[in-house]
C-alpha positions, 0 to 999 in steps of 0.5 A, a space after each residue: 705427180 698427181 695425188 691418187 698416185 702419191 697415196 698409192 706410193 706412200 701406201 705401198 712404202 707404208 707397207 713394205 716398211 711395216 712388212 720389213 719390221 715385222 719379218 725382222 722381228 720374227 727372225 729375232 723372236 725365234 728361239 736360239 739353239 745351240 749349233 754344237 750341244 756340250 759334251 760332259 764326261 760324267 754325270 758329276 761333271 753335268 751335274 756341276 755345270 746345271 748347278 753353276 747355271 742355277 745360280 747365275 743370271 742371263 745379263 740381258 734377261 735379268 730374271 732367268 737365271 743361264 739355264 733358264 734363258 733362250 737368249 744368244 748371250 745366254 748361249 754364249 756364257 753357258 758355252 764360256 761357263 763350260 770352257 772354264 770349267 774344262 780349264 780347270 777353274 773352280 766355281 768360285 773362280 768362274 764366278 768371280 770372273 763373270 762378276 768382273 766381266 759383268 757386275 755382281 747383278 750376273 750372281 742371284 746370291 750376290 755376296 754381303 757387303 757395302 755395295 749389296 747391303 740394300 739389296 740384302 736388308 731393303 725388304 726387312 726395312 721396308 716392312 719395319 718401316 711399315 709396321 712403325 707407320 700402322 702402328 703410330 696411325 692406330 696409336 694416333 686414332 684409339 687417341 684420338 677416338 671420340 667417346 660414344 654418346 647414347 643419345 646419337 642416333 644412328 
């Protein structure tokens, strides 16, 4: 094979891989819609089910919470969210269920204790760390300050 043709095939498979990419990307980027919306029976019943998404997170977004989210696993826990509230199921119920499927991170309130501890009390720690550390520096430097001589020139 001789090289001007080579280029021109390595080229050509540069780009068909680059336009591959690029389609699939575009496909993936589309948002998802739901093929069947959910049908409430009252407006309590709709009121309850935007609530409950409030306050759980998209597993593969990580900071939009259910309601929020475009993403397909969003769509399919909001349609699961809806089948166990027609089951009958509380809301603490539905959210114990997705937390032993999930992890507590699917909650934005996770309740206290030893595993979420940090969580809970990591900002007020850090800020009292830090308040502890500007405080020994200006106790150290008003120390340490030198005294004024009036024969300095400045």
């Amino acid at each position: 094979m001789n090289a001007p043709h080579a280029h021109r095939l390595l080229a050509f498979a540069c780009l068909a891989a680059l336009w591959l990419a690029l389609s699939s990307a575009a496909a993936h980027a589309q948002a998802v819609r739901d093929a069947t919306p959910l049908e409430f029976n009252d407006a309590a019943e709709e009121r309850r089910f935007n609530a409950l998404l409030a306050e759980l997170r998209c597993v593969m977004c990580q900071n939009q919470s259910l309601a929020d989210s475009n993403a397909q696993i969003a769509h399919d826990l909001r349609r699961e969210v809806f089948d166990l509230m027609r089951s009958g199921r509380s809301d603490r119920e539905i959210k114990a269920y997705l937390v032993e499927r999930y992890g507590e991170f699917v909650l934005y309130q996770p309740p206290l204790g030893a595993s979420t501890w940090l969580l809970w009390f990591g900002p007020a720690l850090l800020l009292l760390a830090g308040a502890v550390l500007v405080a020994r520096i200006v106790r150290k430097r008003s120390r340490g300050a030198v005294p004024e001589d009036p024969d300095q020139e400045w």
